[in-house]
C-alpha positions, -999 to 999 in steps of 0.1 A, spaced: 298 -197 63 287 -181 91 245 -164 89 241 -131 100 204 -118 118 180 -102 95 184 -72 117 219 -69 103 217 -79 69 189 -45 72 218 -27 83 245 -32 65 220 -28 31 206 2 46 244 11 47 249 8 15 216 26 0 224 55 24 261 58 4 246 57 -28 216 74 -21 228 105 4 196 123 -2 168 99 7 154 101 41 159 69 64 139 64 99 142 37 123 111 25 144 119 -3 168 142 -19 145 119 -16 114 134 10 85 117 30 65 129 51 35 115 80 18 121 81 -18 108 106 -47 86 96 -71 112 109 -94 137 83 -79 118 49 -75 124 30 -101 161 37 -96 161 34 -60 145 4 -62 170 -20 -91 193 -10 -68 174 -22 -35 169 -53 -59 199 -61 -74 230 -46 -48 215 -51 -19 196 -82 -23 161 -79 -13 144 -102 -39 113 -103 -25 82 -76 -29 61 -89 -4 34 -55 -10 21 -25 -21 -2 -11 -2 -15 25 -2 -25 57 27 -49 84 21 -41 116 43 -77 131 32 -68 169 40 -31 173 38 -5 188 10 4 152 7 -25 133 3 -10 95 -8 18 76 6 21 42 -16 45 16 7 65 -9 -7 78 -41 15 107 -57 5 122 -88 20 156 -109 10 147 -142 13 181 -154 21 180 -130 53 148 -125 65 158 -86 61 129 -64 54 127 -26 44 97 -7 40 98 20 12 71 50 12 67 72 -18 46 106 -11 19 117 -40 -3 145 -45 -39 147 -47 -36 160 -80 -13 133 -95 -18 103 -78 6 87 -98 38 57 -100 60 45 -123 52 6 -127 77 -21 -107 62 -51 -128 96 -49 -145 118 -59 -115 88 -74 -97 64 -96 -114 44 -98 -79 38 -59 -85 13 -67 -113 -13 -76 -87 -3 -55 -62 -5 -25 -79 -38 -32 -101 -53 -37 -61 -41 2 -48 -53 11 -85 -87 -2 -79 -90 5 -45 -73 38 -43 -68 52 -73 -31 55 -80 -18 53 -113 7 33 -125 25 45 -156 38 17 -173 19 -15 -161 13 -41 -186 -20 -42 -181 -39 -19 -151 -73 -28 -152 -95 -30 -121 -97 -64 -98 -128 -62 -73 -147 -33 -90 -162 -36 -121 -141 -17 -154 -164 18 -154 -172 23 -115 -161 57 -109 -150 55 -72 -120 41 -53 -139 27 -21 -107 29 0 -102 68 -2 -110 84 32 -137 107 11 -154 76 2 -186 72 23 -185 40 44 -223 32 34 -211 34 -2 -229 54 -29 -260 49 -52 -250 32 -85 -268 35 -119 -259 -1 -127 -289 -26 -116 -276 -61 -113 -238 -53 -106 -239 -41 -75 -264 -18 -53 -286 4 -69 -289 21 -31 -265 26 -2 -253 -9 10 -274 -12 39 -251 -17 72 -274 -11 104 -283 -45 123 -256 -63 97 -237 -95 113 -201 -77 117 -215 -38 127 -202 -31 157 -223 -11 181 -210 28 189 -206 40 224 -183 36 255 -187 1 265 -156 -23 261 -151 -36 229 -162 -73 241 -196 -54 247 -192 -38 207 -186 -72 194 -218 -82 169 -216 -113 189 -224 -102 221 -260 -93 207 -273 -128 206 
């Protein structure tokens, strides 16, 4: 049985989505495929990635804040068949005012972890998860420390002994970089001695 390359198992399951899918918006970036699906569609969209075209592997969800614009959240899913080496990248625009996902833990255990992260960090929901509870930040913090509107100093907390009471203090920290013009091997915290 002869293989074929990963870039044409993407292909020819890109093929196939694209036939039952007309709607959905593909783009192709130096060989790397990205589709656009609805929130309204994912969980569909998605089996069907799964289980007719093969890609057995979610490898991540990860999440983008566009601070400013009509679509504020893009959540990305990477998907990989592990027979292949095929990959597909699959972005679902939100709103700021519902920052919100059906679950994938059905058809993806790995999506347990992965989502409880971009609902920690970000602060998108997602509606059916078995159990979306926060991973790094403690169960009542009220912030989402990777949103573009969060400050990168942090902000006071009224929790003495979880975390800062005051802003994280940054200036003169081992991995600051210094600001200005210079190259970055002049930036690098190392290059202060």
């Amino acid at each position: 049985m002869a293989t074929i390359s990963h870039k044409a198992a993407t292909q020819r399951a890109c093929e196939k989505i694209r036939n039952r899918f007309p709607q959905i918006e593909m783009r192709e970036f130096r060989a790397d495929i990205t589709l656009t699906v609805p929130r309204e569609q994912l969980v569909e969209v998605m089996r069907y990635v799964k289980e007719a075209c093969g890609f057995d592997m979610l490898l991540n969800v990860a999440a983008v804040d566009h601070l400013g614009q009509d679509v504020r959240y893009e959540v990305h899913y990477a998907v990989s068949q592990a027979e292949t080496g095929a990959n597909l990248l699959i972005r679902t625009p939100l709103t700021e005012q519902d920052p919100s996902l059906p679950s994938l833990v059905e058809l993806w255990r790995s999506a347990n972890w992965l989502e409880r992260e971009q609902y920690d960090l970000m602060g998108i929901r997602f509606e059916g998860h078995p159990d979306l509870r926060r991973i790094m930040m403690w169960e009542d913090y009220p912030y989402h420390p990777l949103r573009k509107d969060f400050p990168v100093a942090g902000v006071p907390t009224e929790t003495p002994g979880v975390a800062f009471t005051e802003k994280a203090p940054t200036d003169g920290a081992p991995f600051t970089t210094t600001p200005g013009g210079r190259t970055a091997a002049d930036r690098e915290p190392r290059s202060r001695g």
